[in-house]
C-alpha positions in Angstrom: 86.5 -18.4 91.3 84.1 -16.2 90.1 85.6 -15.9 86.9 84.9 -19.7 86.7 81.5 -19.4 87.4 81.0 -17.0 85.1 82.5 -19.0 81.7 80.1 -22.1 82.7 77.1 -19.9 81.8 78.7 -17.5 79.2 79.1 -20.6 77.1 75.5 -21.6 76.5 73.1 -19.1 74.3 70.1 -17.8 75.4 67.2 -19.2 73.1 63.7 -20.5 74.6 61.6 -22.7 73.0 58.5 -23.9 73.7 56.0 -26.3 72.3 52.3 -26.2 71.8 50.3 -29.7 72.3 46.8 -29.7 70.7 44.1 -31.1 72.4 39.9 -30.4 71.8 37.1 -31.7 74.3 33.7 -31.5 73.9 30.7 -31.1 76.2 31.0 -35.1 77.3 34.1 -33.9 79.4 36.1 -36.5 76.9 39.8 -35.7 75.8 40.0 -35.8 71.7 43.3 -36.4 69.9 43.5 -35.0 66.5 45.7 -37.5 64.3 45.6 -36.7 60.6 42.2 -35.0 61.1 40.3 -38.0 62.8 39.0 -37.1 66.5 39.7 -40.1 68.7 37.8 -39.8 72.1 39.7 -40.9 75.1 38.6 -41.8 78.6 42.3 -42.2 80.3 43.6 -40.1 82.2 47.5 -39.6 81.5 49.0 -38.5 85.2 52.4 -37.1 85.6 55.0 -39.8 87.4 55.2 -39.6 90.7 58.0 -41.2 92.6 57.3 -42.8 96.4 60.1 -41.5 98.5 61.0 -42.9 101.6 60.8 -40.9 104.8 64.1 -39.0 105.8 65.7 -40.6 108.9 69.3 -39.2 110.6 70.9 -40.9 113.2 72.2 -37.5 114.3 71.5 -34.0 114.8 74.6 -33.1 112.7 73.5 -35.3 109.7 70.4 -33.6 110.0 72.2 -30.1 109.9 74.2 -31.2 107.1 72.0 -32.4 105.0 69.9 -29.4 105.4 72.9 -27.4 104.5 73.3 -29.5 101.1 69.5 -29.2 100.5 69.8 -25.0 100.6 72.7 -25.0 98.4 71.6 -27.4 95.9 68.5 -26.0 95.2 70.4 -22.6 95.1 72.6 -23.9 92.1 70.1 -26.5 90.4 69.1 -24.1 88.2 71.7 -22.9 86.8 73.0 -26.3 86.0 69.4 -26.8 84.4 70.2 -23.4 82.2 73.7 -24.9 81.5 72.1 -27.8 79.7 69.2 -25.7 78.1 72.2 -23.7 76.4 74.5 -26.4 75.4 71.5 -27.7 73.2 70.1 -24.3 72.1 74.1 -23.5 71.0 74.4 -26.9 69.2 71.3 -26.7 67.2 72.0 -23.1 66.4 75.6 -23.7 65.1 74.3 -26.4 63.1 72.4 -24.2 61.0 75.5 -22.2 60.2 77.8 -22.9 58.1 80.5 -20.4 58.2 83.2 -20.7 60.6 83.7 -17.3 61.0 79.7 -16.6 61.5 79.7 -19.5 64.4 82.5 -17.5 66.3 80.8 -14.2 66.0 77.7 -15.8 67.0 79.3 -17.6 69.6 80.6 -13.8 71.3 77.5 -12.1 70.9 75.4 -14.9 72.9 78.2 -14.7 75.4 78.6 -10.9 76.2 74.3 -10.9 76.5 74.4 -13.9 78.9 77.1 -12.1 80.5 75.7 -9.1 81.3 72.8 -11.5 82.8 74.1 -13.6 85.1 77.7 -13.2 86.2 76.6 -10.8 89.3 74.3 -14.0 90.3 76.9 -16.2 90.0 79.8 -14.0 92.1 77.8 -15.0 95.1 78.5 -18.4 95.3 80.3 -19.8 97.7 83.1 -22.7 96.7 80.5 -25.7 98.0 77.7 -24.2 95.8 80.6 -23.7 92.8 81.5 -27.5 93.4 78.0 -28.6 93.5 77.4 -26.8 90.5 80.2 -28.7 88.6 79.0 -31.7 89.5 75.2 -30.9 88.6 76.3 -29.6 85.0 77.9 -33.0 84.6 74.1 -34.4 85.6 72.4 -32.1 83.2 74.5 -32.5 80.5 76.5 -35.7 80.3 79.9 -33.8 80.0 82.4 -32.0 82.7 82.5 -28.6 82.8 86.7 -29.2 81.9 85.1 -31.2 79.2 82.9 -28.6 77.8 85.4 -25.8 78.4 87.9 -27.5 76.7 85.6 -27.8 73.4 84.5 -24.0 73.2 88.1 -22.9 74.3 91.3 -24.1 73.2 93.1 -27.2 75.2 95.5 -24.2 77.6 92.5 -22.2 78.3 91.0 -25.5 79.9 94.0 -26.5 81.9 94.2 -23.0 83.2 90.7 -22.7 84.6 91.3 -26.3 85.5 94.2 -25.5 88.0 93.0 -22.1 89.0 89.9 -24.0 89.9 92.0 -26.9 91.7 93.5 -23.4 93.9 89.8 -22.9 95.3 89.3 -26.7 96.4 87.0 -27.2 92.7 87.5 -29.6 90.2 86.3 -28.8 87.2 86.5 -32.2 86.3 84.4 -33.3 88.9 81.7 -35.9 88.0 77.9 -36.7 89.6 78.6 -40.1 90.5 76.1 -40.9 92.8 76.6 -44.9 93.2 79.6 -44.3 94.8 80.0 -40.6 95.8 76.9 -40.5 99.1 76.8 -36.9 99.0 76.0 -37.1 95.2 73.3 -39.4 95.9 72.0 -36.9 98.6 72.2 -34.3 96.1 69.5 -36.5 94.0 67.6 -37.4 96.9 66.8 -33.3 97.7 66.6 -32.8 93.9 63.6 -35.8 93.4 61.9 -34.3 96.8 62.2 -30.9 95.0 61.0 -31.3 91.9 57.5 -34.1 93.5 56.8 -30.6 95.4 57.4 -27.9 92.4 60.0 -26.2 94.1 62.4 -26.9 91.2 61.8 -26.9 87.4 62.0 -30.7 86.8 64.5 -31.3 83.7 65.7 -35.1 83.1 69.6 -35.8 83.9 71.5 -36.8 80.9 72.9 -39.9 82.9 71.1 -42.7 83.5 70.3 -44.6 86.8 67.6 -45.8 88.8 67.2 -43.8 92.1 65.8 -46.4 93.7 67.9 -48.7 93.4 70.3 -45.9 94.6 68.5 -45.6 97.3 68.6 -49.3 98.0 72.3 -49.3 97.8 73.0 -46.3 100.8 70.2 -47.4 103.2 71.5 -51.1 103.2 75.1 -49.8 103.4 74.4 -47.6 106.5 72.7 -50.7 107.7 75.0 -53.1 107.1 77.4 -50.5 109.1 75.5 -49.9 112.4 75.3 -53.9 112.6 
């Protein structure tokens, strides 16, 4: 288990970027742009997207409880989900600039024994839920399995090994977020929208796309439909 844990981060590199917007105002209190060396006063506002949630209702104590449960481990395991995606990209646009096979894999080896010294005593503390949660929120992040992306930075056996040695610990590693049809998945997006509204997670856009509230349309006319 924890060995599994450990590759899904070991594969990604540690590279940060950043970007720097550039804005001037003047003693009006108006935002200027500067396009091509013209300043272009501005009176809008530009506000960050809020979403309106609806109000969380259980029809039991135990749902309650349970979803509670989900919420902790979820926002235990987001983020490394979100640093899973950050270093798939950061490894593809780095291994793009090189153009030696044999330079890619030494790169490749060097990124993963510094991430490994890094994270892998975080990630021995998960718990098989939080390890299955964080398969299926890679898949969100990134748009691939982790099988998938195991199976591209390792040969095809190395895959179906940690595939089946996964499968031992109740974890698929080719579990998918599918969160039209899977209603813990879509409680998994509901605690991660109500998460990142209040700042308590880093808000990073899923590489899938879906409307949540439409989602949320779906499960709250199903569990009406079902108490009728």
């Amino acid at each position: 288990m924890k060995n599994i844990l450990k590759f899904i981060i070991l594969i990604f590199p540690m590279v940060l970027l950043s970007q720097v917007n550039e804005v001037e105002q003047d003693t009006t209190e108006y935002e200027y742009l500067i396009i091509k060396g013209d300043s272009i006063p501005r009176t809008v506002i530009d506000l960050e997207e809020v979403m309106l949630l609806h109000k969380l209702k259980f029809d039991s104590r135990k749902d309650r409880i349970r979803y509670l449960i989900l919420r902790k481990k979820t926002v235990k395991v987001f983020p490394y989900a979100k640093l899973a995606a950050d270093r798939l990209d950061s490894l593809n646009k780095r291994l793009e600039t090189i153009t030696k096979k044999r330079d890619k894999k030494r790169y490749t080896k060097i990124i993963q024994k510094y991430i490994e010294g890094e994270f892998s005593d975080e990630l021995k503390k998960l718990t098989r839920t939080e390890g299955q949660i964080l398969v299926k929120l890679i898949h969100r992040q990134t748009g691939h399995t982790t099988f998938d992306l195991v199976k591209d930075l390792r040969n095809g056996w190395r895959a179906f090994w940690y595939n089946t040695t996964a499968s031992m610990f109740d974890i698929s590693l080719k579990k998918e977020f599918d969160p039209y049809n899977d209603k813990e998945d879509y409680l998994i997006e509901d605690i991660l929208q109500r998460n990142f509204q209040s700042g308590v997670l880093e808000r990073q856009m899923s590489a899938m796309k879906y409307d949540f509230y439409e989602l949320t349309d779906k499960w709250l006319n199903a569990e009406t439909t079902n108490t009728h």
